[in-house]
C-alpha positions as CSV (number, residue, x, y, z in Angstrom):
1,X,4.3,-12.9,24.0
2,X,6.2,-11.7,20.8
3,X,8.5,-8.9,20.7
4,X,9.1,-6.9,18.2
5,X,11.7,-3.8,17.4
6,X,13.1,-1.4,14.9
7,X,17.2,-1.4,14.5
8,X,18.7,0.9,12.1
9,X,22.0,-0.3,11.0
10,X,24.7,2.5,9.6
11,X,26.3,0.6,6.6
12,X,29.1,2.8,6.5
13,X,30.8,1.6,9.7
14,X,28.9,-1.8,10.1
15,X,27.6,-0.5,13.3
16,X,24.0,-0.8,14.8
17,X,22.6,2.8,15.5
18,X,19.4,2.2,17.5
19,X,17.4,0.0,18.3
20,X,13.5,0.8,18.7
21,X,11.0,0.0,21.6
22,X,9.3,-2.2,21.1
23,X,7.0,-2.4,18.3
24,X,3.0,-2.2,19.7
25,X,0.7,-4.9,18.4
26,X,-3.2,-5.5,19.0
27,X,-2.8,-9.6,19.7
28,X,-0.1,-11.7,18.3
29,X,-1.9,-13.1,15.5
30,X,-1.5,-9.8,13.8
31,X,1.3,-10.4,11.5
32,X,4.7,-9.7,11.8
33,X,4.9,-5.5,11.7
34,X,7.1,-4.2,9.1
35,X,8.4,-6.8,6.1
36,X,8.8,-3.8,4.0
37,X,9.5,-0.7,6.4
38,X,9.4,2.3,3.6
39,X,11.3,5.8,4.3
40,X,9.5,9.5,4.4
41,X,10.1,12.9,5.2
42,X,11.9,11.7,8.3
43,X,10.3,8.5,9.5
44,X,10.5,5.2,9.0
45,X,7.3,3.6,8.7
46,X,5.8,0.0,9.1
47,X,2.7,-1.6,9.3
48,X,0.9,-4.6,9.8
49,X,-3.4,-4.1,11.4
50,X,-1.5,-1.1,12.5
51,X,0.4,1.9,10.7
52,X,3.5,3.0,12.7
53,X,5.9,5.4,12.4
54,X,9.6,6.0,14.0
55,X,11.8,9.0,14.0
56,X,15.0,7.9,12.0
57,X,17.2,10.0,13.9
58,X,16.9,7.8,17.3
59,X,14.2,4.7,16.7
60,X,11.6,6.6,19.1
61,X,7.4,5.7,18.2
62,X,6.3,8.8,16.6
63,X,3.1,7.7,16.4
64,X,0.8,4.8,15.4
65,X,-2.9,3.9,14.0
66,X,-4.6,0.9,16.0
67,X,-8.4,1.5,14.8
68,X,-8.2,-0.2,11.4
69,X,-9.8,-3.9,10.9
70,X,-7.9,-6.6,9.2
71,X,-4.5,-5.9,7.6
72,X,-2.2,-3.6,5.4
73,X,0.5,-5.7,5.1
74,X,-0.2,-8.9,3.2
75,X,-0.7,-7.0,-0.6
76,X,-0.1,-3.7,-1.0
77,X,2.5,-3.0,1.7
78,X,3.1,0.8,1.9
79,X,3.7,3.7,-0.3
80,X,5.1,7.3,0.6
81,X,5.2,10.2,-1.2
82,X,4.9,13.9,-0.6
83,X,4.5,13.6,2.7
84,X,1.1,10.8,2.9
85,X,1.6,7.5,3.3
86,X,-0.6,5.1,1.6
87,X,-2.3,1.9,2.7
88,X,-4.9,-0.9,1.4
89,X,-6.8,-2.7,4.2
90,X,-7.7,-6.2,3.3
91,X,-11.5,-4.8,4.5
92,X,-11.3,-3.2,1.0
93,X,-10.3,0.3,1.7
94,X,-7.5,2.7,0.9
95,X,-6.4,5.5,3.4
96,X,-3.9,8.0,3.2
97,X,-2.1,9.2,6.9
98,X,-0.2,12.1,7.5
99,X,3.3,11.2,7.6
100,X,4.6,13.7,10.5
101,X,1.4,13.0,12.5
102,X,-0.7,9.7,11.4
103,X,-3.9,11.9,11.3
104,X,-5.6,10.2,8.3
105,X,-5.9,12.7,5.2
106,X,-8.8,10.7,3.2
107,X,-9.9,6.7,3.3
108,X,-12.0,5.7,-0.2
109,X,-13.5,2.1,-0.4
110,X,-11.2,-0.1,-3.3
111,X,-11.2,-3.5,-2.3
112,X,-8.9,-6.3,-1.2
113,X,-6.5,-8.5,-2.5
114,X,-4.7,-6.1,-4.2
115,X,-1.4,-5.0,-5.9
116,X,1.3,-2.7,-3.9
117,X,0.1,1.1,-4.5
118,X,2.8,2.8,-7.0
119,X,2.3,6.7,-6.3
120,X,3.2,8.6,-9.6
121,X,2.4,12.3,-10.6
122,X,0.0,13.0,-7.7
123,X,-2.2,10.2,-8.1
124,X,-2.1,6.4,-6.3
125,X,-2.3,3.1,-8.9
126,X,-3.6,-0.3,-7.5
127,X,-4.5,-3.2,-9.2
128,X,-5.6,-6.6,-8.9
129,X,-8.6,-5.5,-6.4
130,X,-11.1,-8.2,-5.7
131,X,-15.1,-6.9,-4.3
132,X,-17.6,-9.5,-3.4
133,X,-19.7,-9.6,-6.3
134,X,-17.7,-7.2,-8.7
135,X,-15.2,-7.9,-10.9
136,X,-11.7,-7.5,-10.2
137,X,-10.5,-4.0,-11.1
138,X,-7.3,-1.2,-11.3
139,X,-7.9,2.0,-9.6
140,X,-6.3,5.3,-10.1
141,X,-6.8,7.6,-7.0
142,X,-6.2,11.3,-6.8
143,X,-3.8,11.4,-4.2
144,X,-4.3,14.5,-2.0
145,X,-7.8,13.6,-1.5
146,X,-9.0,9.5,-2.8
147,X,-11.1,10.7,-5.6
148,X,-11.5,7.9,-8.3
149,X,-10.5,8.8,-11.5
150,X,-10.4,5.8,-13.1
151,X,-11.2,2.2,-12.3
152,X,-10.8,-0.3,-15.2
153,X,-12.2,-4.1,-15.3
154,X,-9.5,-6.5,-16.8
155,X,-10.6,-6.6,-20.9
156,X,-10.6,-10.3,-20.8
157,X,-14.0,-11.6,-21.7
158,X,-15.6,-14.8,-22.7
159,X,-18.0,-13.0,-25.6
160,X,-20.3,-16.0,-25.6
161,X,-20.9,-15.8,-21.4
162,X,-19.8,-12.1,-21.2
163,X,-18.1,-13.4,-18.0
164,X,-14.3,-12.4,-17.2
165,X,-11.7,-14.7,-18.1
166,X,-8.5,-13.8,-16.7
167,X,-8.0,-11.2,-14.0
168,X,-5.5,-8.7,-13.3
169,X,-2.1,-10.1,-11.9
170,X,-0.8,-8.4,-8.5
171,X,2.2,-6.3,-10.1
172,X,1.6,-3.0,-11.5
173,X,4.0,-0.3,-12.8
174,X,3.7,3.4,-14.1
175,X,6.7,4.8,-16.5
176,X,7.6,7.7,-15.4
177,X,8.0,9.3,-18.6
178,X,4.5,8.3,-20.4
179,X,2.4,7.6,-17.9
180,X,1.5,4.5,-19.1
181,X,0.5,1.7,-16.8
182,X,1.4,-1.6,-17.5
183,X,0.1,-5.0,-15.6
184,X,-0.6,-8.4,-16.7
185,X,-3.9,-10.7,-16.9
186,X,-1.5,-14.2,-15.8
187,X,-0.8,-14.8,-19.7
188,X,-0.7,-11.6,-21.0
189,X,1.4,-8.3,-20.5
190,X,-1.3,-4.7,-20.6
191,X,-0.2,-1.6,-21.6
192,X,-2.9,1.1,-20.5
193,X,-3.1,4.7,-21.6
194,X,-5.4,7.1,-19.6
195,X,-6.6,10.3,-20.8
């Protein structure tokens, strides 16, 4: 069996702080838990099929979510921000946890494949989600409570088939001082402005 921990390094006298317990998994083909452990109100937070959370002051489990299918960690990673973390499950679903206590806040069908979530002005941004059977689209979430507000197709099209030619690429970003959102379709760089 795998085993897994937390260590928190202090940089400022190169010494190792603490070291976690070790890090519960469902079954060992479940990914490695936290490639990109992100930092909130207090807790560092990881996830993998599961969403944990550690208490930065001594590495102790301050909770974790076990019930969710499939993975968070392949695409979107996590986000934090105001106190929610964020999350998109490759079963093509977005949830939002409480950081303090993991009690999940809202989940909203997206889809899979998707861009990491970029949290800006109250609302969530992903891009580059695929649906069986739909095209591939960006998302903007209400982020208190997973209302859609927007959800754009890539403007791509073959006219004569009226079929999509390039999709969205995986990378999204939000400037923080216009709002827009800019992405890419693989050739060429989008700038998006939402009312």
């Amino acid at each position: 069996t795998s085993h897994y921990w937390l260590n928190l390094y202090n940089i400022t006298d190169d010494s190792l702080a603490w070291t976690s317990d070790t890090i519960p998994k469902k079954s060992n083909i479940s990914g490695t838990p936290g490639l990109r452990p992100i930092f909130e109100d207090g807790k560092i937070l990881l996830g993998n099929n599961s969403i944990y959370a550690y208490d930065v002051e001594d590495g102790s489990l301050a909770w974790w979510r076990d019930e969710y299918p499939n993975f968070f960690t392949f695409s979107t990673h996590l986000t934090a921000a105001e106190g929610i973390v964020y999350a998109n499950n490759e079963d093509q679903f977005m949830i939002a946890l409480d950081v303090q206590t993991g009690q999940e806040i809202w989940s909203t069908p997206t889809g899979g494949t998707a861009s990491r979530i970029v949290y800006h002005d109250g609302k969530c941004y992903i891009g580059s989600l695929t649906n069986p059977g739909q095209q591939n689209t960006l998302m903007v979430l209400d982020g208190k409570n997973g209302t859609v507000l927007h959800r754009i197709e890539p403007p791509n099209y073959d006219l004569s088939t009226q079929e999509v030619v390039r999709y969205f690429d995986d990378e999204i970003a939000v400037d923080p001082e216009t709002g827009y959102i800019y992405t890419a379709d693989f050739k060429n760089l989008i700038c998006l402005e939402l009312d």
